[in-house]
PLY file of the C-alpha trace (Angstrom):
ply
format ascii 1.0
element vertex 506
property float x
property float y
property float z
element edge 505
property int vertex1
property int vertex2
end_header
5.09 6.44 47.74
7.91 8.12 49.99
5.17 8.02 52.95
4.39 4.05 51.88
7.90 3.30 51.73
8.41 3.83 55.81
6.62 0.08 55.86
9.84 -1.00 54.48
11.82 0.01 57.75
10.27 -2.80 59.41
10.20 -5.34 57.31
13.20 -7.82 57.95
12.91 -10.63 55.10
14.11 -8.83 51.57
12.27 -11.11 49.58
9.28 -8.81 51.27
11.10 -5.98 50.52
11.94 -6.55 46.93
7.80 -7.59 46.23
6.57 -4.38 47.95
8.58 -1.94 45.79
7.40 -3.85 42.45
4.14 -3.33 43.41
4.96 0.06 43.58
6.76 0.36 40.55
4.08 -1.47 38.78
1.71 1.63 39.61
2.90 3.62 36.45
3.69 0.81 34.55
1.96 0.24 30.92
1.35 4.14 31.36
1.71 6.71 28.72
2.41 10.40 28.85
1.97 12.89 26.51
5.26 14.67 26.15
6.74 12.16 28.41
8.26 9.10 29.02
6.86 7.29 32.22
9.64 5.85 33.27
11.74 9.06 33.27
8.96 11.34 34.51
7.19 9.07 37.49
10.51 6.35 37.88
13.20 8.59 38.28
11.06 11.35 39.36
10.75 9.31 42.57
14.68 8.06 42.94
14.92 11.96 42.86
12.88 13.05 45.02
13.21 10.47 47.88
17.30 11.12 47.74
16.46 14.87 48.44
13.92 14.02 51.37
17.20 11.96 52.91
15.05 9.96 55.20
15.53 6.23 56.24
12.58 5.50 54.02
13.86 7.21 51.67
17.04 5.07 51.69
15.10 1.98 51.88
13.18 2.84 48.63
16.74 3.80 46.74
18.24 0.65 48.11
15.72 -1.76 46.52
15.16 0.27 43.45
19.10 0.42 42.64
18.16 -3.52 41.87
14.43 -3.23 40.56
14.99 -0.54 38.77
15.12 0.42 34.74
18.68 0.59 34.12
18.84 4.35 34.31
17.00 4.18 37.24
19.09 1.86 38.78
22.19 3.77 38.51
20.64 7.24 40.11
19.58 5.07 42.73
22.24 3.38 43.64
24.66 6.64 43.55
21.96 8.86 45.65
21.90 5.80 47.84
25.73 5.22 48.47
25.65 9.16 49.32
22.90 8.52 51.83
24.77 5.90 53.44
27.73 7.76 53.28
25.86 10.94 55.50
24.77 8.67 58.07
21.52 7.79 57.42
20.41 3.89 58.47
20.06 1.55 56.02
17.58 -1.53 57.00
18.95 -5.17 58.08
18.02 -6.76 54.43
20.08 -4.06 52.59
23.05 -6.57 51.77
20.87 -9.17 50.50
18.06 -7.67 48.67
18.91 -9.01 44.51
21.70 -11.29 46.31
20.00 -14.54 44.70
21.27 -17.66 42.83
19.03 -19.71 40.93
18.46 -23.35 41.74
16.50 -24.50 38.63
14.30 -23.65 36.07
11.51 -25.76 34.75
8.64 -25.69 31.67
5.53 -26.53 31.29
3.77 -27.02 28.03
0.65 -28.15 26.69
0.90 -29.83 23.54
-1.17 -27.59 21.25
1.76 -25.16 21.95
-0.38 -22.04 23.20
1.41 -21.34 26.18
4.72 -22.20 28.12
4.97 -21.72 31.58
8.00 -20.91 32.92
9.41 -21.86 36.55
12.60 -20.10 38.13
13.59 -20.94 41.32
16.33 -18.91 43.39
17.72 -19.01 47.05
19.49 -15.56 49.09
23.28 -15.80 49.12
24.83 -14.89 52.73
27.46 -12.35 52.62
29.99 -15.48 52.73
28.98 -16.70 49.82
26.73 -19.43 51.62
22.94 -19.87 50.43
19.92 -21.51 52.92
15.94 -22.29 51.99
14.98 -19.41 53.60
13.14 -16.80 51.29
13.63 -19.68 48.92
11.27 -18.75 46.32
9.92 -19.62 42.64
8.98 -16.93 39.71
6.52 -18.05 37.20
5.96 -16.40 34.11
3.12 -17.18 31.64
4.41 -16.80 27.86
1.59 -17.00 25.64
2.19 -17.46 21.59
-1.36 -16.59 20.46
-0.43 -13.23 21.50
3.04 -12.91 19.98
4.54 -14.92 22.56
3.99 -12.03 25.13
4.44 -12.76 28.84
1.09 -12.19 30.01
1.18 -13.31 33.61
3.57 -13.27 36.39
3.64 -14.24 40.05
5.86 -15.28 42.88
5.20 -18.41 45.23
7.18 -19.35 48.37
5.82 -22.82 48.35
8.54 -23.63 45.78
8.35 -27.97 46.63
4.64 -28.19 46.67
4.46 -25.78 43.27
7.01 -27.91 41.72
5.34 -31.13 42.78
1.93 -30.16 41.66
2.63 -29.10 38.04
4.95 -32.59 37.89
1.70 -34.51 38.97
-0.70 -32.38 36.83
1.64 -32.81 33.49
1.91 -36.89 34.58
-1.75 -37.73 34.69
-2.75 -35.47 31.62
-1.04 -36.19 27.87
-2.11 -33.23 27.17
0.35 -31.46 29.42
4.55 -31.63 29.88
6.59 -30.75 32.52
10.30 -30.71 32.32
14.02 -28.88 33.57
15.35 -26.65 30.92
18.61 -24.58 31.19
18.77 -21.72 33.26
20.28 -20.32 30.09
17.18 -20.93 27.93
14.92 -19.90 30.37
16.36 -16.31 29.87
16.55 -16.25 26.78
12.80 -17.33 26.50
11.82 -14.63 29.15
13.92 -12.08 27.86
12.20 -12.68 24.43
8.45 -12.87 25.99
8.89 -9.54 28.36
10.31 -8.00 25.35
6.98 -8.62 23.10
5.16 -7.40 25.47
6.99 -4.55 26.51
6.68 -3.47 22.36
3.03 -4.26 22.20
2.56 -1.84 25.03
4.81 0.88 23.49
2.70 0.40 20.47
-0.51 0.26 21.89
-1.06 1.29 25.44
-1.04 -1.68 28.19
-1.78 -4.98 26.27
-4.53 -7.39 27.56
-1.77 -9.03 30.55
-3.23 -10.13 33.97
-3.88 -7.53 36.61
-0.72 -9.28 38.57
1.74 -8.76 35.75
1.99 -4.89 36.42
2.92 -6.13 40.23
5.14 -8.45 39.71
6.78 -6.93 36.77
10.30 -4.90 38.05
10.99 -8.37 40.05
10.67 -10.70 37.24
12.75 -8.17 35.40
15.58 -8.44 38.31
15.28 -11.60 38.39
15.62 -12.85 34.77
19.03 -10.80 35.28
20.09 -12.82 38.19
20.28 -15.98 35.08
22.85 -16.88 33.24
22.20 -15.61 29.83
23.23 -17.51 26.98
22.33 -17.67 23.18
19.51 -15.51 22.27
16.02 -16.94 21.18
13.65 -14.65 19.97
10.95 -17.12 19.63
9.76 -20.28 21.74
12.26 -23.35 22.41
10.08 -25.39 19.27
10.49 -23.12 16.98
10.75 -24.15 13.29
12.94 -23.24 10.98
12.36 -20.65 8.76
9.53 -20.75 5.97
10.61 -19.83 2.08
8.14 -19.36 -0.36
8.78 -22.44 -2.14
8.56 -23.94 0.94
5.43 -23.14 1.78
4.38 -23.70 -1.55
5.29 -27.49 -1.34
3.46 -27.23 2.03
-0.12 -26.62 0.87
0.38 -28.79 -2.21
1.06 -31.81 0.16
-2.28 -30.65 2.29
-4.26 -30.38 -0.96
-3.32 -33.86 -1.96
-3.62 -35.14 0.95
-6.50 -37.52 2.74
-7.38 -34.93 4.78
-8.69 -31.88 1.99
-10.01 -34.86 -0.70
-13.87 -33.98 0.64
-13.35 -29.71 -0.23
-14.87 -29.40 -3.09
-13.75 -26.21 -4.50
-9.79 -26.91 -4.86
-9.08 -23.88 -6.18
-10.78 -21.91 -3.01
-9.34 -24.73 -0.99
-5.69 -23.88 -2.23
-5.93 -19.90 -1.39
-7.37 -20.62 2.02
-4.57 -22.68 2.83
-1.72 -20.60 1.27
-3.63 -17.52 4.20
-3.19 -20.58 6.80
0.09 -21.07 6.27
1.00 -17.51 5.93
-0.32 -16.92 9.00
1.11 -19.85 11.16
4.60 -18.20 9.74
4.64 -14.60 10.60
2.40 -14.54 13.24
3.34 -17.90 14.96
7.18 -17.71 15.08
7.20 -20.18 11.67
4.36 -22.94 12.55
2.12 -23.33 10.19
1.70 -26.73 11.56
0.72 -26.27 15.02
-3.26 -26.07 15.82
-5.30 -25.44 18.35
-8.72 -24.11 19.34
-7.56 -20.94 20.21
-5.07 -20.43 17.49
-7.88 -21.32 14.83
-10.27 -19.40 16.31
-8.35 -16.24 17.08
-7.16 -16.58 12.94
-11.05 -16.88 11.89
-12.53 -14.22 13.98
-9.98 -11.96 14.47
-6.77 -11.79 12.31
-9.06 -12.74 8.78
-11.27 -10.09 9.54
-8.45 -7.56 9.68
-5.98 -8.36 7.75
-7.00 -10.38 4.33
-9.29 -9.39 1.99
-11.34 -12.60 1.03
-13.36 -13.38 -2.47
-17.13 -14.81 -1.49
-15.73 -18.24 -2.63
-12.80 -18.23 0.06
-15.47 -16.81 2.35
-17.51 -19.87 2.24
-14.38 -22.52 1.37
-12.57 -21.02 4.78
-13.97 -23.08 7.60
-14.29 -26.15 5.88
-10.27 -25.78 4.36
-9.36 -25.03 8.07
-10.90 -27.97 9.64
-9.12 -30.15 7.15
-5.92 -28.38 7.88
-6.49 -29.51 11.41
-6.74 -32.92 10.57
-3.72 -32.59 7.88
-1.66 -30.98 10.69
-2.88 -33.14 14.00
-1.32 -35.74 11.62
2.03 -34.40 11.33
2.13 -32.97 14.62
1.19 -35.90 16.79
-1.65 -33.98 18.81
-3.58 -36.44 20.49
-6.51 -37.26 19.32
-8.43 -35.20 22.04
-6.95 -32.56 21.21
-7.77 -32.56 17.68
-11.33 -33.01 18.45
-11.37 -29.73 20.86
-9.82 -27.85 17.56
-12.72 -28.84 15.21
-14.96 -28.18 17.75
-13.63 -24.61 18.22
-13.80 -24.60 14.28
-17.20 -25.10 13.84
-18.35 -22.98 16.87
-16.39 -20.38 15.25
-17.56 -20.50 11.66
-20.98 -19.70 12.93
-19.85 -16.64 14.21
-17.86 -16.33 11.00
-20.27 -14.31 8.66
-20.65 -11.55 11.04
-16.75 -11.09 12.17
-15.69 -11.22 8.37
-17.64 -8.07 6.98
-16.68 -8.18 2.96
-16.20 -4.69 2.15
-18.59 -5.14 -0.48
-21.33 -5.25 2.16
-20.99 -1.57 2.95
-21.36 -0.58 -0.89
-17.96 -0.86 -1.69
-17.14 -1.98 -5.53
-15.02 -4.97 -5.54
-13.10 -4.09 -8.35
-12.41 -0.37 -6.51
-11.71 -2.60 -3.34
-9.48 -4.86 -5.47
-7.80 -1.37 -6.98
-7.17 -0.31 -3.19
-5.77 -3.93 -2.02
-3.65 -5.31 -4.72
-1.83 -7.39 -1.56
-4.78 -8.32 -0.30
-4.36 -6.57 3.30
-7.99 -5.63 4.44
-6.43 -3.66 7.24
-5.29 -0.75 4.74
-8.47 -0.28 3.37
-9.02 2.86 5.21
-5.79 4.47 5.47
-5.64 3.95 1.12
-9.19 5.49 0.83
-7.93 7.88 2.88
-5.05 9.11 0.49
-6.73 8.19 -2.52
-10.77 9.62 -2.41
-10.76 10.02 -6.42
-10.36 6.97 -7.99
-13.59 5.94 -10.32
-15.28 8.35 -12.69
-13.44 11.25 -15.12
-11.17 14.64 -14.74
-11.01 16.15 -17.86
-9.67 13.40 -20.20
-8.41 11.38 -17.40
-9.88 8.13 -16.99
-9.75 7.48 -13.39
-10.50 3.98 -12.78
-7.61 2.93 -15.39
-5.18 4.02 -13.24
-3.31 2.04 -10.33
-2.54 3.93 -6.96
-0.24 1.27 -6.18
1.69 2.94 -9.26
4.00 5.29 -8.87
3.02 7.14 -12.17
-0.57 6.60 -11.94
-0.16 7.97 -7.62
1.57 11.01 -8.69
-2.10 12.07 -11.27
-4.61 10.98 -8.86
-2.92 13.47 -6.39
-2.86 16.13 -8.91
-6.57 15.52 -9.72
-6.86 15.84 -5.96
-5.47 18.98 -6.08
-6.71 20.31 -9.36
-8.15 23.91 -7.39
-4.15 24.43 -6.47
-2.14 24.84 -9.62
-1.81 28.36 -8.88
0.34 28.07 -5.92
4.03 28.99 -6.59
5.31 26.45 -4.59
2.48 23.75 -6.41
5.25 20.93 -7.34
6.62 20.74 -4.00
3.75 20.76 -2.29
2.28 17.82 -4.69
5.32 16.10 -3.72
4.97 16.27 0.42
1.18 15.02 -0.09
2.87 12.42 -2.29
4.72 11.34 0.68
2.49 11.11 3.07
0.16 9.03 0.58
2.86 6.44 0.30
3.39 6.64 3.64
-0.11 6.08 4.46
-0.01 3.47 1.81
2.49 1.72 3.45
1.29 2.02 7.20
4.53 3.38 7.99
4.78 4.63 10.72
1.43 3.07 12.01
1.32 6.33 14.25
0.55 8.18 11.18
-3.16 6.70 10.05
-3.73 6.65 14.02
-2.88 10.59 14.51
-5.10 11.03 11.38
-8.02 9.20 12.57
-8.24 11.19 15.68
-8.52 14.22 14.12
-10.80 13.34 11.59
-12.86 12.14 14.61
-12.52 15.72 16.34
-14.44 16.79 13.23
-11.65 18.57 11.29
-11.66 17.77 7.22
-9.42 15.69 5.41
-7.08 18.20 3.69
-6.49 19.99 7.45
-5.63 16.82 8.20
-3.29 16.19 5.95
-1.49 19.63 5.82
-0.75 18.85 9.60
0.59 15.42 8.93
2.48 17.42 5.98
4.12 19.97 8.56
5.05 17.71 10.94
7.18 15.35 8.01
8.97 18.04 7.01
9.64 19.71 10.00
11.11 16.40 11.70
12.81 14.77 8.73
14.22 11.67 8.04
14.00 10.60 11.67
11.83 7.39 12.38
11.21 7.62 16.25
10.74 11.11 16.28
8.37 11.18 14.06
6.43 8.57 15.85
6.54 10.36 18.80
5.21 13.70 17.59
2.51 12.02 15.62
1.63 10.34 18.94
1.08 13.75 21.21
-1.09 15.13 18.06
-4.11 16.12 20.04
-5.72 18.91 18.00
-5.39 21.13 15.03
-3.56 24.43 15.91
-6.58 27.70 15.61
-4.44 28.34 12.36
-3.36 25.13 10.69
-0.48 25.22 8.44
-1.60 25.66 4.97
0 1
1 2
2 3
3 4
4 5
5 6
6 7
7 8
8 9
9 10
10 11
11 12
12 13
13 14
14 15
15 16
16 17
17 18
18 19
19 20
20 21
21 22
22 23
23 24
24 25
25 26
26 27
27 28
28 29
29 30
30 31
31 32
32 33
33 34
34 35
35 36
36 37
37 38
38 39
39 40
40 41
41 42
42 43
43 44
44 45
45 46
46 47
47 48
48 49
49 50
50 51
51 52
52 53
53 54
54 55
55 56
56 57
57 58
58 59
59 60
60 61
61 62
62 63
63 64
64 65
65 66
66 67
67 68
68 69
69 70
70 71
71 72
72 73
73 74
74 75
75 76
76 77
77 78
78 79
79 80
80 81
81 82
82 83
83 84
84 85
85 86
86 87
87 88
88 89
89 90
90 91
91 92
92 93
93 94
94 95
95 96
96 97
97 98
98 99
99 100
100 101
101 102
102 103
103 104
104 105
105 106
106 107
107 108
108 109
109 110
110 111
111 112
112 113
113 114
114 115
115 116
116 117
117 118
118 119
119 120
120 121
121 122
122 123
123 124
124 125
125 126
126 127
127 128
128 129
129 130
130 131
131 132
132 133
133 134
134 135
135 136
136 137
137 138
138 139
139 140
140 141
141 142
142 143
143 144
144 145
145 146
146 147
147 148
148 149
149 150
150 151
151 152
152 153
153 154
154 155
155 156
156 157
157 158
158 159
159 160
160 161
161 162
162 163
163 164
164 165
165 166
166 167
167 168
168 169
169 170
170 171
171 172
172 173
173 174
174 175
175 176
176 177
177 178
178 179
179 180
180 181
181 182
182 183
183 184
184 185
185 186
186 187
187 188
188 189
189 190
190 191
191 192
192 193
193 194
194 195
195 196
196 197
197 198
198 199
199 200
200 201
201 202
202 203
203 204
204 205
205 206
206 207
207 208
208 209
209 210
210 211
211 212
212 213
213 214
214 215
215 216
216 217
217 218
218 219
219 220
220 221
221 222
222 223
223 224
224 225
225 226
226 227
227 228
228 229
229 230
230 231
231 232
232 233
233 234
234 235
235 236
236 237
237 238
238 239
239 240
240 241
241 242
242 243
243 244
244 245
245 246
246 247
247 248
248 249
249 250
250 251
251 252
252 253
253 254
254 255
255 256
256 257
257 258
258 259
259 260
260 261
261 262
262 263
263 264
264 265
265 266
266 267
267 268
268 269
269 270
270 271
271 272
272 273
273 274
274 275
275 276
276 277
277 278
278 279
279 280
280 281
281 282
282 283
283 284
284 285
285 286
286 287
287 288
288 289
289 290
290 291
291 292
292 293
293 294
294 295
295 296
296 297
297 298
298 299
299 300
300 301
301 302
302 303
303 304
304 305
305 306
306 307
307 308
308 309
309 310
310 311
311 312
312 313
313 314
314 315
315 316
316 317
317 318
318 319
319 320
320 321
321 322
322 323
323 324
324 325
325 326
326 327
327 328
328 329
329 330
330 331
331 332
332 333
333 334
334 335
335 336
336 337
337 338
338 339
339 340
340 341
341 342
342 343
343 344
344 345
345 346
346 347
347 348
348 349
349 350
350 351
351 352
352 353
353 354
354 355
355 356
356 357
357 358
358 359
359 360
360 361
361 362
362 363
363 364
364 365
365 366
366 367
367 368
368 369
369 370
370 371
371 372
372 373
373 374
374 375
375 376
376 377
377 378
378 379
379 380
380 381
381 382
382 383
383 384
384 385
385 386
386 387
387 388
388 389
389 390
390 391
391 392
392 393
393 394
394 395
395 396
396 397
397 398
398 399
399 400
400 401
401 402
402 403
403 404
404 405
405 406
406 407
407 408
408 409
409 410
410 411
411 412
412 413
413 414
414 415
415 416
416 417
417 418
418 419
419 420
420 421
421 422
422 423
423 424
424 425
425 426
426 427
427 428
428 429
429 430
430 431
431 432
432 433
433 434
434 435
435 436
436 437
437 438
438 439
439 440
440 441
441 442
442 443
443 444
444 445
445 446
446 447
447 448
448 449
449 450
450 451
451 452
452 453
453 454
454 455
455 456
456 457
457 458
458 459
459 460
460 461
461 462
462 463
463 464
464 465
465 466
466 467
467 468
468 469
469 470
470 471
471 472
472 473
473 474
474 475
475 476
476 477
477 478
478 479
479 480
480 481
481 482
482 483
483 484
484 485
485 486
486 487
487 488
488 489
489 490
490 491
491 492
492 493
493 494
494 495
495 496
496 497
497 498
498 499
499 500
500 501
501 502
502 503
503 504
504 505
């Protein structure tokens, strides 16, 4: 990067400049280390090691990484690059302007199912008198897509700011589908803020998130840049938001759908009325509170993908589904004011969907599962624990002695505390037995809980390494009590779990 940085020392617009070193920054980002954070180990790495080479290119990389930089990286670069300066070394012609922007504008566009906002930033160079001029006048755009959490999953940078401008006006005026319109540079932040956050958590989570191969490039400038805007009020959740759902609320919500023209043909109200309760639930928490808003990809993505995961489903509800979401698109086109073609490319996506719905929604009773064990291991319904609770819980149907085991709950305290003690019936002779039952307590209600979510993952991959369930847990055990009451570093340590030890704690 050092030796790539020596382009830099010709380069005379800093526009240029600022573009080539997020393209190099993007290299590492979305990256994970074992051990490590990225940022620290590759980021500052390099602001270290090109102020110790002391070369003009090395300058030039400090210079423009004092602005692009995280913010800990910004402030070792711009001290090793003052002391640079200070020792001599030449500093390029576009070293007082690069970051030295003022935005002109910012603009929106929206289509009116809500799925995505694009977002339009202009800015112009300021002169060192203060003065600005078109030149390097330039426009950042940022996708911000709420089917994904309202992630920012696409960035670029255009110099043809009139003709970009021009074209989305004329594209948003011939299509009703579309808007185009000026919002405050002060929203715009606090949108992009909001959007580069989600997607900066879904990668910590989960490794790079499905983005464009451009938003790793472009991702240190729109970071600078977002800075260069006024901020303002924070919104952690698009400008048409809705206010927040209660339970009661919600409540009244499907009871005006039920009664309504648009479910009178579902003929099984009382499938008809869960369905829509798991509509509305999801339009709440996973779509920033809009239960209301539809579209082909929203219904689509909630059929074949969060269903399927997340809510466990009788064979009733399985069949009442498609039909109770199609009339929820008609129920909410109404309230919504979607236009009428876009209604009809909803319950087209709806019915191309529920084909593919049988296969995507696998009941667990398909694999041999009892429904009533099933129901035992699910009492909230979230499919997506199924594996983690059967994971904690093995013995739950049949006898132990006197002990009826499918009477008792494992959502129970009480009735958690026996079936661990069943599970560990060949152990009673250990001195230290009670606390011992009481750690794999904890890391059953942990596992329970999904919390931390790095817990059920760590276990997984050693289960897959072939190593049995009770190793397993006696290394999730040891690394609990050895960290403590200390969220994030626990996370972390589950996360660089790689292997059992040759002697696994016992």
């Amino acid at each position: 990067m050092l030796l790539a940085a020596r382009e830099l020392l010709a380069v005379r617009s800093p526009l240029d400049a600022e573009l080539m070193v997020s393209d190099m920054i993007g290299a590492w980002w979305g990256r994970r280390l074992r051990g490590g954070d990225v940022e620290q180990v590759l980021g500052e790495g390099l602001v270290d090691y090109a102020a110790k080479a002391g070369t003009p290119a090395g300058l030039t990389l400090l210079i423009a990484m004092a602005y692009l930089g995280t913010a800990r990286q910004a402030a070792k670069a711009e001290g090793a690059a003052l002391a640079l300066m200070e020792s001599g070394v030449a500093r390029p012609g576009w070293a007082d302007r690069v970051g030295a922007v003022k935005p002109d504008g910012c603009h929106v566009s929206r289509d009116a199912y809500g799925d995505q906002d694009t977002v339009v930033c202009t800015f112009t160079y300021r002169d060192l008198d203060g003065t600005t001029t078109k030149e390097d006048r330039h426009a950042l755009v940022v996708v911000v897509d709420y089917n994904m959490r309202g992630m920012a999953r696409d960035a670029w940078v255009s110099s043809q700011v009139d003709k970009l401008l021009e074209k989305a006006g004329a594209e948003a005026g011939g299509n009703p589908m579309l808007r185009f319109e000026e919002i405050e540079p002060t929203q715009a932040r606090a949108l992009l803020e909001s959007a580069m956050t989600a997607t900066r958590e879904a990668c910590d989570r989960n490794g790079p998130p499905p983005v464009s191969e451009s938003y790793s490039t472009f991702h240190a400038f729109a970071r600078s840049r977002i800075k260069a805007l006024p901020p303002g009020r924070k919104r952690p959740a698009p400008l048409h938001t809705e206010a927040p759902y209660s339970r009661e609320r919600r409540a009244m919500l499907a009871a005006e759908f039920l009664a309504s023209d648009a479910a009178e043909h579902l003929s099984d109200p009382s499938s008809a009325s869960r369905c829509a309760d798991h509509i509305i639930d999801y339009g709440c928490e996973q779509d920033f509170g809009r239960p209301l808003r539809v579209s082909p990809t929203k219904c689509e993505t909630f059929l074949l993908d969060w269903l399927p995961r997340k809510v466990m489903l009788s064979p009733a509800e399985q069949e009442a589904m498609p039909y109770a979401l199609s009339a929820w698109a008609r129920f909410a086109a109404g309230r919504t004011a979607l236009p009428e073609e876009g209604l009809r490319a909803t319950l087209d996506a709806i019915w191309e969907a529920t084909a593919r719905f049988p296969e995507a929604y696998r009941d667990p009773t398909s694999f041999g599962l009892d429904r009533e064990l099933v129901e035992r291991l699910l009492p909230d319904g979230d499919l997506s624990a199924l594996g983690r609770r059967a994971f904690a819980f093995p013995y739950l149907q049949g006898t132990h002695g006197d002990i009826l085991l499918d009477r008792l709950n494992p959502a129970d305290e009480g009735d958690r505390r026996v079936l661990l003690g069943v599970d560990h019936a060949a152990e009673r002779h250990r001195a230290d037995y009670d606390e011992h039952l009481a750690w794999h307590e904890e890391i059953a209600t942990r596992l329970w809980e999904g919390d931390p979510p790095q817990l059920w993952e760590a276990a997984q991959r050693l289960l897959d390494l072939g190593h049995d369930r009770h190793e397993v847990l006696h290394v999730l055990i040891e690394i609990a009590e050895r960290i403590g009451d200390h969220p994030d570093e626990l996370a972390a340590a589950l996360d660089d779990i790689a292997d059992i030890p040759d002697s696994p704690p016992a």
